[in-house]
C-alpha positions in Angstrom: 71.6 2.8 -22.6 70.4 0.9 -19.6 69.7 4.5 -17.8 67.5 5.7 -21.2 66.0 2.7 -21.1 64.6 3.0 -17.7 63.3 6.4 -18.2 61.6 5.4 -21.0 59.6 2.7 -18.9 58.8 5.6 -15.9 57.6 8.3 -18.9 55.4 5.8 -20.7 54.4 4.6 -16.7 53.6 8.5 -16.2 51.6 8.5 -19.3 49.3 5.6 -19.0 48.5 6.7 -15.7 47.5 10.0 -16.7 45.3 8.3 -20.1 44.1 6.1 -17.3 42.8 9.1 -14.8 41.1 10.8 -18.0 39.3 8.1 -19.1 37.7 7.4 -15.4 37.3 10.9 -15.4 35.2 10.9 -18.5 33.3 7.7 -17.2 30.0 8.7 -16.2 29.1 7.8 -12.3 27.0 4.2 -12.0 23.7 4.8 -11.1 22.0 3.3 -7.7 19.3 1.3 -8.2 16.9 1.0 -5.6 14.0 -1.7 -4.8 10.8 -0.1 -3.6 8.8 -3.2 -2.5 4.9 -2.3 -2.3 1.6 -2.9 -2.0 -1.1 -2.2 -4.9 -3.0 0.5 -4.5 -0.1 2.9 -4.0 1.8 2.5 -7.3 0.2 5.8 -8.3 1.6 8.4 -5.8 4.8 6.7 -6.0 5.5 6.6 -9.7 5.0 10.6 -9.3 7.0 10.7 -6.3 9.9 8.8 -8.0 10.2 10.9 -10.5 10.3 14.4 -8.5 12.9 12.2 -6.2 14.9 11.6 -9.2 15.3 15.4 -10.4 16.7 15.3 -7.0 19.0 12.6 -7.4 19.4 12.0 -11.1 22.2 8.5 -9.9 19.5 6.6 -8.7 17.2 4.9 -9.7 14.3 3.4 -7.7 12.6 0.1 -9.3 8.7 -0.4 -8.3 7.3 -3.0 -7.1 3.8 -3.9 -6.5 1.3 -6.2 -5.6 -1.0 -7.8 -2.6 -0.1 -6.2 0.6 0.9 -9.9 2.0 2.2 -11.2 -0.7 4.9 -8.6 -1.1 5.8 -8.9 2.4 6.3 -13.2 2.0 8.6 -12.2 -1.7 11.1 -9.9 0.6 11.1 -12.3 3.4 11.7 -14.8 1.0 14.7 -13.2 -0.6 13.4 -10.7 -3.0 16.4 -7.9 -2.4 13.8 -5.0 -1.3 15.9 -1.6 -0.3 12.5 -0.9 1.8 9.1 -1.6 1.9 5.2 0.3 1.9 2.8 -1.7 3.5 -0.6 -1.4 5.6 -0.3 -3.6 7.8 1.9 -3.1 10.6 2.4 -7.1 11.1 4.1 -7.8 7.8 6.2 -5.4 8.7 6.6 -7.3 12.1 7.5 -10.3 10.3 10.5 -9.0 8.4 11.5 -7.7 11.4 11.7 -11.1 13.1 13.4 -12.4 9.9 15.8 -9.7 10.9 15.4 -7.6 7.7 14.0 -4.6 9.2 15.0 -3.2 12.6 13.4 -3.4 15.7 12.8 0.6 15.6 11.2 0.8 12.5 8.0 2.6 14.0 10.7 4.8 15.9 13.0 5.7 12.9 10.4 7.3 11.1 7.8 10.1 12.1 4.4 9.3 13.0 5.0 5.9 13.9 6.5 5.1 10.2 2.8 6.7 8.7 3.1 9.2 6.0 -0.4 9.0 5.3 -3.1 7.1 5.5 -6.9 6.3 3.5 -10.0 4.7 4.7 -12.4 1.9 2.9 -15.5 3.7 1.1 -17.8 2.6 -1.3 -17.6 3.0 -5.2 -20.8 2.5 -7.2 -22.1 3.2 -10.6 -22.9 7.4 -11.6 -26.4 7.9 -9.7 -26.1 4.8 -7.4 -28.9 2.9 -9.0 -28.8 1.0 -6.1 -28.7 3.7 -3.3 -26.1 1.7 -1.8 -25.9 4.2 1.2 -24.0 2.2 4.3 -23.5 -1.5 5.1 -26.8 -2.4 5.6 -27.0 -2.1 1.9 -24.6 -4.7 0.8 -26.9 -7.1 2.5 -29.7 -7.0 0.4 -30.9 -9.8 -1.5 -30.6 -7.5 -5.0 -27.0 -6.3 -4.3 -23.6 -7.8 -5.4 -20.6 -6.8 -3.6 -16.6 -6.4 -5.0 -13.8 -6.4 -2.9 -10.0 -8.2 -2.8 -9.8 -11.4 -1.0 -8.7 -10.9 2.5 -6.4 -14.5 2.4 -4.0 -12.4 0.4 -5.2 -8.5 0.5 -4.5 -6.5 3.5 -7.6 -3.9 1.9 -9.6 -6.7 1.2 -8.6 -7.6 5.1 -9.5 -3.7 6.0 -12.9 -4.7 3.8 -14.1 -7.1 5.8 -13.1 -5.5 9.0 -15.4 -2.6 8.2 -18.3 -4.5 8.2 -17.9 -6.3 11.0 -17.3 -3.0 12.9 -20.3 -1.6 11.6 -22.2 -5.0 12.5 -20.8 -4.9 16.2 -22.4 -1.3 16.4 -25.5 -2.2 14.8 -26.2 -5.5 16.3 -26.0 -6.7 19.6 -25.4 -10.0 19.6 -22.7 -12.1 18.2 -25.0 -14.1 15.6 -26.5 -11.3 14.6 -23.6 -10.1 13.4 -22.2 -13.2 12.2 -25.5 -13.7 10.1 -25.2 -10.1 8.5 -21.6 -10.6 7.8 -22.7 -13.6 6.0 -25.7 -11.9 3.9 -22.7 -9.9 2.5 -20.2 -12.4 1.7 -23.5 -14.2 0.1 -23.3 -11.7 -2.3 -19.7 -11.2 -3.1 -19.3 -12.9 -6.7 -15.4 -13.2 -7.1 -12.7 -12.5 -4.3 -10.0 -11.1 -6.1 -6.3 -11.8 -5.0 -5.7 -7.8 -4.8 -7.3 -4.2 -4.7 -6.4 -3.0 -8.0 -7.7 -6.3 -9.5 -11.1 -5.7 -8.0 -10.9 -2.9 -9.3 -10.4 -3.3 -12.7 -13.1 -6.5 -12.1 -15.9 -3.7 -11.0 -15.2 -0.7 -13.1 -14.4 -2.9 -16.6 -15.7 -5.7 -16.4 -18.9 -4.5 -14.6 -19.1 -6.6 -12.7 -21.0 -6.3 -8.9 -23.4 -3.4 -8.1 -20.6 -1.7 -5.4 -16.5 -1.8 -4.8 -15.4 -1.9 -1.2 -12.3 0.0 -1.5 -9.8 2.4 -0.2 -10.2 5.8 -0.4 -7.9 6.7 -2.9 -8.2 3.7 -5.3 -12.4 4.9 -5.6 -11.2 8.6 -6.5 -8.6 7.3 -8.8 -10.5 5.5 -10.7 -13.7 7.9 -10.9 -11.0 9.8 -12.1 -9.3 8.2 -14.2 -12.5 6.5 -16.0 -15.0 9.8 -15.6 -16.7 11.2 -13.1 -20.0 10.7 -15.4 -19.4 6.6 -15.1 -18.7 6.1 -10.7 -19.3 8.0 -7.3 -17.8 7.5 -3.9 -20.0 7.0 -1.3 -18.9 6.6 2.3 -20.5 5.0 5.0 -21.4 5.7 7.9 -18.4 3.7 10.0 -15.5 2.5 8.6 -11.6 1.6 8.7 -8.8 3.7 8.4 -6.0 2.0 6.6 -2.5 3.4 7.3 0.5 3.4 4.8 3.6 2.3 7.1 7.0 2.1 5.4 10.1 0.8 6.7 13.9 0.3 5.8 14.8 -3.7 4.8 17.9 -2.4 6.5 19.8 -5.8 6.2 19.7 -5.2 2.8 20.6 -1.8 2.6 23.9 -2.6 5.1 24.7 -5.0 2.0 24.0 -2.7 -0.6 25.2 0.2 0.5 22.1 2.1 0.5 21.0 2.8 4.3 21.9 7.1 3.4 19.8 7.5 0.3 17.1 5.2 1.2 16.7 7.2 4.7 16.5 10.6 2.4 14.1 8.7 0.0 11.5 7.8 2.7 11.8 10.5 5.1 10.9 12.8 2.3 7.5 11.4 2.8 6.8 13.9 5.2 8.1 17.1 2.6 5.4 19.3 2.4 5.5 18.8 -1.2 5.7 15.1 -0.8 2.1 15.5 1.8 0.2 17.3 -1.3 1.5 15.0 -4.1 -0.3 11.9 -1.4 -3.5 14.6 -1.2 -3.2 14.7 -5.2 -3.0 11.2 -5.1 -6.2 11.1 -2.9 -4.5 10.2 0.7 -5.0 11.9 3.6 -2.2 13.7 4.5 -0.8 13.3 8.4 0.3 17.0 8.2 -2.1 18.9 9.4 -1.7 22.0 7.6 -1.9 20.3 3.9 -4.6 18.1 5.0 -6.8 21.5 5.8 -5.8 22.8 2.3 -7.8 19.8 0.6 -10.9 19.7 3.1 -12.8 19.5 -0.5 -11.2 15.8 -0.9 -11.5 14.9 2.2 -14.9 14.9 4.0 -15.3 14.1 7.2 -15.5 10.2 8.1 -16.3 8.1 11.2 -13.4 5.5 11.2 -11.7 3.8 13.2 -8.4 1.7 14.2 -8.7 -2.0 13.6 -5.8 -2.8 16.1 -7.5 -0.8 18.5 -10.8 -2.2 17.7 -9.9 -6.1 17.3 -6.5 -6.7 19.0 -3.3 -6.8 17.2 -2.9 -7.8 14.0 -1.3 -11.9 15.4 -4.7 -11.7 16.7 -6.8 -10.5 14.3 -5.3 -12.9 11.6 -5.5 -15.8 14.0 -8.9 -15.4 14.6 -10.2 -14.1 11.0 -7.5 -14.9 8.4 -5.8 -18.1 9.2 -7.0 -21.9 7.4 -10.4 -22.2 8.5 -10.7 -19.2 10.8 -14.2 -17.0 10.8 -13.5 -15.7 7.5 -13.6 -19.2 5.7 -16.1 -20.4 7.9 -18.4 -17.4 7.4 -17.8 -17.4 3.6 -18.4 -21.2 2.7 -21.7 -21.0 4.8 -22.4 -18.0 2.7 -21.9 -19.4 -0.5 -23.5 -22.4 0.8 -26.5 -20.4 1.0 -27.0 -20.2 -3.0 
């Protein structure tokens, strides 16, 4: 009895085991979820991109995102879990990087220095330009009022007013000259909004301001999106190229297990396919071949690099962007002025 007894036990063993290994074969794979951390204006290409990345890989999903440039680069240095990051300026970048979130070779890991692709800050104005808002010199008329995101917590609204002033170092040839017409702009800048899409929405629905300083893609988005009968792009005759950097958080992804699909996810930035969805999207492409497929979107621009222009960005935000820096002291003596 003892003997049947103990068979029993190792056949009803053998078949729980094998109800067990059905039922976990029958269990349908977890899916990866992935934080995208990013700033505004991109939310667009990427919520195409996701979804051609998930016919790819239907077990993960990636969550978006997105918000000031800055701001989302304090929320993952401050904890927020971020799987990786798309950014425009290569200092917030930096900064993770010293909170050792992101490695040292970010710029290195990727191609082209970790830049996919890239836009630069035009001018949107109403169908017809009433205004004939035509370059810089415009937006420091008396009759003109001028949107664009606050540069304390916007890297385009940063890129904004680093357009002007590189326009006003070409065009003037002194220092308070150019501090004086940098003032006769921000004298007629109504609201600074926190973020790009948020002037945006500011200018093109609630109508307010006569013209949007803006990235390249944001004004053909919205022309687009609102009618080409209602907005124009115009683009001036010198102005900043903004580039969109992305990087691993890989202290994160070491964590979470994600470094492999993360490393497919952004590297796939540089697909052809993935260069023409950013053209779609209204960026300029970094590979050469797609960008001369969409010379129609793209007209030639005189633009420049800010860091090569103005130092690094430590430098640029110590001496423009920090408390009481040029930019605050050229805006309250500009508002001053009313």
């Amino acid at each position: 009895m003892k003997k049947i007894a103990v068979s029993f036990l190792c056949v009803f063993a053998l078949i729980s085991a094998l109800i067990t290994t059905v039922a976990n074969t029958n269990e349908k794979p977890e899916k990866q979820v992935l934080l995208h951390v990013a700033y505004d204006v991109i939310r667009d290409f990427y919520k195409e991109y996701n979804a051609d990345f998930r016919l790819q890989h239907p077990d993960v999903v990636v969550s978006q995102s997105h918000g000031g440039a800055s701001k989302q680069a304090l929320n993952v240095a401050s904890g927020l879990p971020a799987d990786m990051v798309t950014l425009t300026q290569a200092n917030d970048i930096e900064m993770l990087v010293k909170k050792g979130l992101v490695a040292t070779t970010w710029q290195r890991d990727l191609p082209n220095n970790a830049t996919p692709f890239g836009s630069v800050m035009v001018f949107l104005v109403k169908k017809g330009n009433p205004k004939q808002i035509l370059d810089w010199q415009d937006l420091a008329r008396d009759d003109v009022r001028t949107i664009f995101a606050n540069p304390k917590t916007s890297a385009n609204g940063r890129f904004a007013y680093l357009s002007a002033l590189g326009y006003a170092e070409q065009a003037f040839d002194n220092q308070a000259q150019q501090f004086a017409f940098i003032k006769k702009i921000l004298a007629n800048v109504p609201v600074l909004e926190a973020g790009a899409r948020a002037a945006t929405i500011v200018f093109t629905q609630r109508n307010l301001g006569d013209v949007l300083i803006t990235p390249e893609n944001e004004a053909a988005l919205a022309t687009q999106a609102l009618g080409a009968d209602k907005f124009e792009v115009v683009y001036p005759s010198f102005t900043a190229y903004t580039p969109v950097l992305v990087a691993e958080v890989t202290k994160n992804t070491a964590m979470n297990g994600s470094h492999q699909i993360v490393q497919t996810y952004l590297q796939g930035l540089w697909t052809e396919s993935a260069q023409e969805l950013a053209a779609k999207n209204h960026f300029r492409p970094t590979n050469k071949k797609i960008l001369a497929k969409f010379t129609a979107l793209f007209p030639q621009v005189n633009s420049f690099d800010v860091n090569e222009k103005f130092g690094d960005w430590k430098t640029i935000n110590q001496t423009h962007f920090a408390d009481n820096a040029l930019f605050d002291q050229l805006y309250i003596q500009a508002q001053g002025q009313h």
